[in-house]
N, CA, C and O atoms as a GROMACS GRO file, in nm:
protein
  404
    1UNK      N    1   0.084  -0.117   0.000
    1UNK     CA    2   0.000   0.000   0.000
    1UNK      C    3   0.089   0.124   0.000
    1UNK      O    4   0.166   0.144   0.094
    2UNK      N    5   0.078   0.213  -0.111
    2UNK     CA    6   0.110   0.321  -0.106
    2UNK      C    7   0.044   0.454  -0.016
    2UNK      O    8  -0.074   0.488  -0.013
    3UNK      N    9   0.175   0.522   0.066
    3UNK     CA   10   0.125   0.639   0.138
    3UNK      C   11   0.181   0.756   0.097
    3UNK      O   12   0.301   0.763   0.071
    4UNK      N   13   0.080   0.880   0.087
    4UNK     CA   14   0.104   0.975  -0.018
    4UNK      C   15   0.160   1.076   0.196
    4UNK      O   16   0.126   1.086   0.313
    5UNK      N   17   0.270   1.120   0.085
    5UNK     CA   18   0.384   1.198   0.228
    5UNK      C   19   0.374   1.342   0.162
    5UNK      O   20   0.425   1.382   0.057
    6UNK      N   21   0.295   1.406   0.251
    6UNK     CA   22   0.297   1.575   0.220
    6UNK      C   23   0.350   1.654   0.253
    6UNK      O   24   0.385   1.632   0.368
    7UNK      N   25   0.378   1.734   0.222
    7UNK     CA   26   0.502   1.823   0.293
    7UNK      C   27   0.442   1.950   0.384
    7UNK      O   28   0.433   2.058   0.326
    8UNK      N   29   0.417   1.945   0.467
    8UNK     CA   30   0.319   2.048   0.558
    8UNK      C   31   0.356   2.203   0.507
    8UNK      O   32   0.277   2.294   0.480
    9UNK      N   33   0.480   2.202   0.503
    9UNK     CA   34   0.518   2.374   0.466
    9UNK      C   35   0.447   2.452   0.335
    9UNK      O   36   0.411   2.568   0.316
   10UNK      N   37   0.445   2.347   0.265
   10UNK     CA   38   0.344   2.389   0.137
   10UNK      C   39   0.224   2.428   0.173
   10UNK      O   40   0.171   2.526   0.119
   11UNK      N   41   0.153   2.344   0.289
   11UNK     CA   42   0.019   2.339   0.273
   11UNK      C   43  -0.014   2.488   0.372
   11UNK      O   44  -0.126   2.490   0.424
   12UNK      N   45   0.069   2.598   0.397
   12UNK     CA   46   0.083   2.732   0.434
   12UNK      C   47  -0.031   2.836   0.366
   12UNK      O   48  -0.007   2.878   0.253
   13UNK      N   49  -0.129   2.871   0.419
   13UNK     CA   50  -0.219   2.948   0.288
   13UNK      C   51  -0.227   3.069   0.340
   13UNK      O   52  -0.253   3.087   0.458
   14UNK      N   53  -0.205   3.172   0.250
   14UNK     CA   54  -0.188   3.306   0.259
   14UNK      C   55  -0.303   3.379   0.218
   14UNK      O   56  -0.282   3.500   0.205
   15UNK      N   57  -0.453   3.329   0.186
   15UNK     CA   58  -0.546   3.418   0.134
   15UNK      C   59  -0.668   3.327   0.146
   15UNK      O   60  -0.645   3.207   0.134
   16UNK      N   61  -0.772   3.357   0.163
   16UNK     CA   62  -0.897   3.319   0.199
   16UNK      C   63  -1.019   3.418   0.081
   16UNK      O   64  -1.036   3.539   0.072
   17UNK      N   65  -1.083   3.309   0.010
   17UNK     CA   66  -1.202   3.419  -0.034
   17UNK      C   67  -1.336   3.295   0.015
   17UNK      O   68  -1.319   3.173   0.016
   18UNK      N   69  -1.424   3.346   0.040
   18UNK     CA   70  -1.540   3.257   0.036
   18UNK      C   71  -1.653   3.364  -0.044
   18UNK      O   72  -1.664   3.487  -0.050
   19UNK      N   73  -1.720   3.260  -0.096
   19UNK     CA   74  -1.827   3.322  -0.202
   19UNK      C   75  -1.932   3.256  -0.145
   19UNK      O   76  -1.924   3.180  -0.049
   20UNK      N   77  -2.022   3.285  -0.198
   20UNK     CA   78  -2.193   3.213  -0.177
   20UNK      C   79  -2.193   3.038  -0.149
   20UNK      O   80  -2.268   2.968  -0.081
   21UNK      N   81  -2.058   2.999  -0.244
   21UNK     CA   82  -2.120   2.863  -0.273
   21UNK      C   83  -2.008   2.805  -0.304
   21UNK      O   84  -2.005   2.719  -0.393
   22UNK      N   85  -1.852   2.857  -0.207
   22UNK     CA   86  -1.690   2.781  -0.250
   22UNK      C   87  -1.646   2.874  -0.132
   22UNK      O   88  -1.681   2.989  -0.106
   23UNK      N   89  -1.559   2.787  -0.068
   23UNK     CA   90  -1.465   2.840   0.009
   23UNK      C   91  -1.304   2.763  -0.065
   23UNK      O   92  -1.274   2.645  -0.083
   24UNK      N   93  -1.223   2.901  -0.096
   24UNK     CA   94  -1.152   2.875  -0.176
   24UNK      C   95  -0.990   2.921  -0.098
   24UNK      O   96  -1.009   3.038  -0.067
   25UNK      N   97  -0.868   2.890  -0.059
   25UNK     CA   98  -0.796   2.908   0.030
   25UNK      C   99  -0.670   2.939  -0.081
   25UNK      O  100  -0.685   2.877  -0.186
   26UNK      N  101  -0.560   3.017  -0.076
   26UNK     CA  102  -0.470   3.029  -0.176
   26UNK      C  103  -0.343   2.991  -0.099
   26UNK      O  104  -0.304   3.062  -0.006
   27UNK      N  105  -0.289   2.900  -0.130
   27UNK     CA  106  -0.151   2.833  -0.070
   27UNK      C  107  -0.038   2.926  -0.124
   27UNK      O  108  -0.052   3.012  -0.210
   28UNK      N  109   0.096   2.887  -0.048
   28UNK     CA  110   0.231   2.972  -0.051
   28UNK      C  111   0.268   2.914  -0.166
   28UNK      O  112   0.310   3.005  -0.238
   29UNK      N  113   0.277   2.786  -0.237
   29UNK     CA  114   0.344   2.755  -0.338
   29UNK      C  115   0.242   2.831  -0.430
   29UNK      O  116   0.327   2.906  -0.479
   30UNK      N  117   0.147   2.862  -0.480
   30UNK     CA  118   0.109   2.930  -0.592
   30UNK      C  119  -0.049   2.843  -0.630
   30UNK      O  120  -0.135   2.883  -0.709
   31UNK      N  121  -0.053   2.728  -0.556
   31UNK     CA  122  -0.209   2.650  -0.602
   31UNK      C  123  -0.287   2.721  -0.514
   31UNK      O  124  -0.234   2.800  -0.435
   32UNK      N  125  -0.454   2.696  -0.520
   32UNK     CA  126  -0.543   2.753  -0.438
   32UNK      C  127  -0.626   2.610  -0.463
   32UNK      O  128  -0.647   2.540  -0.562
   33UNK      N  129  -0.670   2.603  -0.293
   33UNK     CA  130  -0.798   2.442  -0.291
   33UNK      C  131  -0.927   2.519  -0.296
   33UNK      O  132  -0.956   2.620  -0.231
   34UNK      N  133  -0.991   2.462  -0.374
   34UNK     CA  134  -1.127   2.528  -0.358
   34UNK      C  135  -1.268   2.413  -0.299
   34UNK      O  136  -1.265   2.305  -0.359
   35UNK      N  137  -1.358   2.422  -0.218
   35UNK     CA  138  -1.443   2.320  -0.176
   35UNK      C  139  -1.556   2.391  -0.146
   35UNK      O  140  -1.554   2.504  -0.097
   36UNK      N  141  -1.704   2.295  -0.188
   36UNK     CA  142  -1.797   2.320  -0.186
   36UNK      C  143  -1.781   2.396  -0.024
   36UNK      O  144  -1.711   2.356   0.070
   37UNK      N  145  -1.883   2.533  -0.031
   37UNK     CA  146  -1.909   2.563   0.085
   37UNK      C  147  -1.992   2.475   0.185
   37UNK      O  148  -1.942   2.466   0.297
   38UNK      N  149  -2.105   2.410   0.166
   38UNK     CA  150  -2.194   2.336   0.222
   38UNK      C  151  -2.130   2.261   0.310
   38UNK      O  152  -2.173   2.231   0.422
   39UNK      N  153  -1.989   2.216   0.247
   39UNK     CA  154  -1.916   2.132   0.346
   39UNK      C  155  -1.877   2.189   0.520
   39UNK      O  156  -1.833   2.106   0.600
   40UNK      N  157  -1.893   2.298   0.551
   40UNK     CA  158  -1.885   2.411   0.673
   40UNK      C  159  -2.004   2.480   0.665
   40UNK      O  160  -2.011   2.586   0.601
   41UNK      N  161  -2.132   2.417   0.742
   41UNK     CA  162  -2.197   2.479   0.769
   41UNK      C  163  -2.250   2.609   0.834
   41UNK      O  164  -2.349   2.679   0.811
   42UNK      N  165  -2.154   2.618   0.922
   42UNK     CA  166  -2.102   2.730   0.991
   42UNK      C  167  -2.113   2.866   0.910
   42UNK      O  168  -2.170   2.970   0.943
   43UNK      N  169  -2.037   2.833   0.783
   43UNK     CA  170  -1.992   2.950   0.708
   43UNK      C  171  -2.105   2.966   0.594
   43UNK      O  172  -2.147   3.076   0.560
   44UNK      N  173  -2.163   2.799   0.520
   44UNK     CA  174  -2.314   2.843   0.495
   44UNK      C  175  -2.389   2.943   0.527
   44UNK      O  176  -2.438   3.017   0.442
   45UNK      N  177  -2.412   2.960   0.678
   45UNK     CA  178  -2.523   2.988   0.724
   45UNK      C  179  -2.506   3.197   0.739
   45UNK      O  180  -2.575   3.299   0.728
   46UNK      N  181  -2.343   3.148   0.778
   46UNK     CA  182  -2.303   3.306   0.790
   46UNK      C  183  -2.345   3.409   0.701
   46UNK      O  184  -2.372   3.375   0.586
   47UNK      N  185  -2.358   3.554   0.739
   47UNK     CA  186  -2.352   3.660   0.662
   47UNK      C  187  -2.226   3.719   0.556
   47UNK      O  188  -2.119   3.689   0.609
   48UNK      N  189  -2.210   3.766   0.471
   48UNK     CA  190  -2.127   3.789   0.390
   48UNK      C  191  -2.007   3.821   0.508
   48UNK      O  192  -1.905   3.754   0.528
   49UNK      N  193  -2.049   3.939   0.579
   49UNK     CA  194  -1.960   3.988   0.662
   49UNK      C  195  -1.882   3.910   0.768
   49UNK      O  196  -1.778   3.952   0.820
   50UNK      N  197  -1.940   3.792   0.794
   50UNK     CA  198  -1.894   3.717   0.880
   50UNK      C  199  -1.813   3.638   0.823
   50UNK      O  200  -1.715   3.593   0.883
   51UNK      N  201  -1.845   3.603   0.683
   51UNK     CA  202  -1.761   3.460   0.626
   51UNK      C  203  -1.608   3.601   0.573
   51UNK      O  204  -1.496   3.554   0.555
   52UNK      N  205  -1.629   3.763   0.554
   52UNK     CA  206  -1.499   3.843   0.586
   52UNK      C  207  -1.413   3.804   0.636
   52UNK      O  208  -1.306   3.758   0.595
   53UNK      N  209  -1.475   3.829   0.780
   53UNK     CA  210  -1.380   3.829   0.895
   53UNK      C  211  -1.322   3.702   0.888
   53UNK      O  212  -1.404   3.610   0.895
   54UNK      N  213  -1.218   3.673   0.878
   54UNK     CA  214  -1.126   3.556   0.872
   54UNK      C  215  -0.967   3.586   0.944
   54UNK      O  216  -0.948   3.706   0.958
   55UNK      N  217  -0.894   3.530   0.975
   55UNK     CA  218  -0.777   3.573   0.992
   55UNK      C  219  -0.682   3.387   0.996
   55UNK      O  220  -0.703   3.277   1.047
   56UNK      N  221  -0.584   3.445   0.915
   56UNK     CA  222  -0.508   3.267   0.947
   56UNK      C  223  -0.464   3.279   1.067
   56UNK      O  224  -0.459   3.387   1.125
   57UNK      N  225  -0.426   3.165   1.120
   57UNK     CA  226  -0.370   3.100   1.269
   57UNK      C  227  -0.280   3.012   1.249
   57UNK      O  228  -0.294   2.946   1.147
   58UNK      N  229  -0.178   2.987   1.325
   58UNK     CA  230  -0.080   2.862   1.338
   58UNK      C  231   0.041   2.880   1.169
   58UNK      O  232   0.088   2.792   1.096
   59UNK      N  233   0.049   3.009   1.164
   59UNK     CA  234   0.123   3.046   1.052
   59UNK      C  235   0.063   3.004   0.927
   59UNK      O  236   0.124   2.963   0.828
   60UNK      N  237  -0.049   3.018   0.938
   60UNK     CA  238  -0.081   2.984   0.770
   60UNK      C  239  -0.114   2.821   0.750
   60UNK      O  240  -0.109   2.753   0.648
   61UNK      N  241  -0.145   2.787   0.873
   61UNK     CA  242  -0.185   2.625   0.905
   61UNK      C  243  -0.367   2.632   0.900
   61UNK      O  244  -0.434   2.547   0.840
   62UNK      N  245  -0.398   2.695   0.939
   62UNK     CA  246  -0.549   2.698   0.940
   62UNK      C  247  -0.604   2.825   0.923
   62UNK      O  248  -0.523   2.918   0.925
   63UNK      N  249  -0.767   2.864   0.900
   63UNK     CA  250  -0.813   2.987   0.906
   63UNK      C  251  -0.876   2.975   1.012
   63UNK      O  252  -0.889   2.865   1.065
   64UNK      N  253  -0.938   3.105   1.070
   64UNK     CA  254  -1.009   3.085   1.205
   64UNK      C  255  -1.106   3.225   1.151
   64UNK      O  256  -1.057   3.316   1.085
   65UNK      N  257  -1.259   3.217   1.197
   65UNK     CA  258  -1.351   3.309   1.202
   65UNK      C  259  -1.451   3.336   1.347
   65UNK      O  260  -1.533   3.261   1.399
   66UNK      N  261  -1.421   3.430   1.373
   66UNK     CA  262  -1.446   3.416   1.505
   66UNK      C  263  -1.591   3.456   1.556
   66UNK      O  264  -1.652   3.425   1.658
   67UNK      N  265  -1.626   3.538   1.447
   67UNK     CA  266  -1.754   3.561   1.477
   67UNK      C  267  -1.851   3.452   1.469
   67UNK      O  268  -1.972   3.474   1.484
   68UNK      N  269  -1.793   3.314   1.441
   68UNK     CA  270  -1.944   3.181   1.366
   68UNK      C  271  -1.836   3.118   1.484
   68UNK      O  272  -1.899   3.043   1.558
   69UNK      N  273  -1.720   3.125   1.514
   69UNK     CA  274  -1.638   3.042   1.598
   69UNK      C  275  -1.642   2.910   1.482
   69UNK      O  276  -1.719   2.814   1.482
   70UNK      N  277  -1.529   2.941   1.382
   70UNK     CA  278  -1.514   2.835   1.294
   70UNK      C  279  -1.362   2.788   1.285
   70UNK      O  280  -1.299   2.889   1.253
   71UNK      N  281  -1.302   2.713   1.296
   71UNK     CA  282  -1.164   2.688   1.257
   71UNK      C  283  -1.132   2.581   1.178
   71UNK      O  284  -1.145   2.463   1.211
   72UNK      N  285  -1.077   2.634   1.044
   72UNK     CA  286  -1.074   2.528   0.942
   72UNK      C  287  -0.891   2.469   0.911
   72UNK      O  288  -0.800   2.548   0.887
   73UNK      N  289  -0.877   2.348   0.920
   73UNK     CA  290  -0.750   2.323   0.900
   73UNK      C  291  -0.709   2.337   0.755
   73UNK      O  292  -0.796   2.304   0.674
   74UNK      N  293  -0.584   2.384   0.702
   74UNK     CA  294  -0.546   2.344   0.578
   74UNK      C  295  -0.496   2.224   0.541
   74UNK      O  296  -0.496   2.189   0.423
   75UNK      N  297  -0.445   2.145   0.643
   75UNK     CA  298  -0.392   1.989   0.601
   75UNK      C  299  -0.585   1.904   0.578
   75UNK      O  300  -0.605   1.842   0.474
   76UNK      N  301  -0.671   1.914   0.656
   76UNK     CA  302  -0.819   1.917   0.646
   76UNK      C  303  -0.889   1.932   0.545
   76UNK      O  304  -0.996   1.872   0.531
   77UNK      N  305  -0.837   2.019   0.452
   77UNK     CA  306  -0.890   2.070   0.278
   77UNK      C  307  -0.815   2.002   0.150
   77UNK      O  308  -0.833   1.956   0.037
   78UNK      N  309  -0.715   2.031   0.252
   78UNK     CA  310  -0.608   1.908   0.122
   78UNK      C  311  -0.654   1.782   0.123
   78UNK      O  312  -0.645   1.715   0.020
   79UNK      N  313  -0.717   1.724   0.255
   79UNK     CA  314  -0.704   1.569   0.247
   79UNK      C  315  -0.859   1.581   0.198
   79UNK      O  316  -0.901   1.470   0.165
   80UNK      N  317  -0.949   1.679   0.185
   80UNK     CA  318  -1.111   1.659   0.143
   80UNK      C  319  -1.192   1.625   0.245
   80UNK      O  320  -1.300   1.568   0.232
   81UNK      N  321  -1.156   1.650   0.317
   81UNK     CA  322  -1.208   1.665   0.481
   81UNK      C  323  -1.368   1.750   0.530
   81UNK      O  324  -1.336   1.864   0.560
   82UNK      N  325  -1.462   1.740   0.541
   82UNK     CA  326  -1.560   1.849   0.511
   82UNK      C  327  -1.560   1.876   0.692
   82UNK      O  328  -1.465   1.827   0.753
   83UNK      N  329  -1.633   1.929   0.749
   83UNK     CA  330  -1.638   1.986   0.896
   83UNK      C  331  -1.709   1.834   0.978
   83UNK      O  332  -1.795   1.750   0.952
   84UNK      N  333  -1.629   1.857   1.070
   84UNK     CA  334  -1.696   1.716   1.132
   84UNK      C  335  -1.726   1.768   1.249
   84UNK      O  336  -1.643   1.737   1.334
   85UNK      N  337  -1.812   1.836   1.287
   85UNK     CA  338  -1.942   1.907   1.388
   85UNK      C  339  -2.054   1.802   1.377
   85UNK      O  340  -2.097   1.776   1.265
   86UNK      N  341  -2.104   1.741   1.485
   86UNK     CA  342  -2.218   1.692   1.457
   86UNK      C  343  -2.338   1.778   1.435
   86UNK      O  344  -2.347   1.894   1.476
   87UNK      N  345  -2.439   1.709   1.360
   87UNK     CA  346  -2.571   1.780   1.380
   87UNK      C  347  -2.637   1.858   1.492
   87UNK      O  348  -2.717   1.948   1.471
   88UNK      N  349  -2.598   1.816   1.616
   88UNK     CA  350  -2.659   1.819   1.753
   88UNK      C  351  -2.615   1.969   1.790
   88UNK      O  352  -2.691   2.052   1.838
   89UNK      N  353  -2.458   1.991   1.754
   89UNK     CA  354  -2.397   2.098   1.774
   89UNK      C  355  -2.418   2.168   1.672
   89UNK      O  356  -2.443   2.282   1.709
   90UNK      N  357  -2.422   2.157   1.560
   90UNK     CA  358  -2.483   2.243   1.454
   90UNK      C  359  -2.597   2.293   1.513
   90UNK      O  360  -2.580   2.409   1.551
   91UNK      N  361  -2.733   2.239   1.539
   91UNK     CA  362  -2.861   2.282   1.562
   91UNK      C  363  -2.871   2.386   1.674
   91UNK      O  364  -2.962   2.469   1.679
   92UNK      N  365  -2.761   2.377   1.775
   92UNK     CA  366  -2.776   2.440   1.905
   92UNK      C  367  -2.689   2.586   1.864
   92UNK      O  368  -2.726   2.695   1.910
   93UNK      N  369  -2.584   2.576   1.785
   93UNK     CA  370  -2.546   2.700   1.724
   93UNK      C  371  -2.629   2.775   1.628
   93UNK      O  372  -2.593   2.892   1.623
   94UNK      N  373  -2.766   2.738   1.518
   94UNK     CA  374  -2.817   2.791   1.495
   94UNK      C  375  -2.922   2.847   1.575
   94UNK      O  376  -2.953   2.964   1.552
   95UNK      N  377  -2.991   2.775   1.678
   95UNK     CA  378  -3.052   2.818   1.753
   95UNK      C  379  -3.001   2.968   1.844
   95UNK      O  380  -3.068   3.064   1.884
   96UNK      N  381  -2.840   2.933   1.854
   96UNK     CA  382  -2.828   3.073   1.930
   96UNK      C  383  -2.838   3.208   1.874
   96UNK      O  384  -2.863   3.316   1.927
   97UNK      N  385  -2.804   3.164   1.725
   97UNK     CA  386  -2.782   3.256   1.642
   97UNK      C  387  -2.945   3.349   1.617
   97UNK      O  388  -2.961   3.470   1.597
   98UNK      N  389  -3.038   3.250   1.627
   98UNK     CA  390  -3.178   3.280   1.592
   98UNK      C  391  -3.187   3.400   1.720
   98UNK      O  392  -3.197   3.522   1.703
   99UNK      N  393  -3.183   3.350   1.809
   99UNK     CA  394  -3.204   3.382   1.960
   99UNK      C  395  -3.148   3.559   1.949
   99UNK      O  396  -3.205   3.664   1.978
  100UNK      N  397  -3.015   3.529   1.895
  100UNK     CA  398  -2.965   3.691   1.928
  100UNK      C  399  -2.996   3.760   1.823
  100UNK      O  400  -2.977   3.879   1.842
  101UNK      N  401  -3.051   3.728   1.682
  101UNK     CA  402  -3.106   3.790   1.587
  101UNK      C  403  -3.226   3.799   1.610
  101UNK      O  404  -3.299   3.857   1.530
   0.00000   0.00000   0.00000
């Protein structure tokens, strides 16, 4: 069995855009991963302004949004990883969200 060996320093991402319907991350070597948004519900559900606010963490290892309290890994996007939040915790974060809106 072959094991695919990644080189973590690559997987460094320097730029974040999310659109309606792709959260798209731009790496240091020059590729960008792009993945259905649906896969982060979190950021689904968010307002334009919220899926903004972004800032990387851990040098360009992950993004973090603090206003949905989201933290997405970049080794996580590379491997096709979608958010692994259960439902239970999903439902109770929209609920709060309802609550303060």
């Amino acid at each position: 069995m072959a094991i695919l060996a990644i080189e973590l320093n690559v997987l460094e991402a320097t730029g974040v855009t999310v659109t309606e319907d792709t959260l798209s991350v731009d790496l240091q070597d020059g590729r960008t991963i792009s993945v259905p948004l649906a896969w982060f519900p979190r950021l689904e559900h968010a307002t334009p302004a919220e899926r903004a606010n972004w800032r990387l963490i851990g040098q360009g290892m992950g993004i973090h949004w603090e206003g949905i309290d989201e933290d997405i890994s970049v080794e996580g996007l590379f491997a096709g990883r979608p958010s692994g939040e259960s439902q239970a915790s999903f439902k109770k974060w929209l609920q709060s969200r309802a609550k303060a809106g």
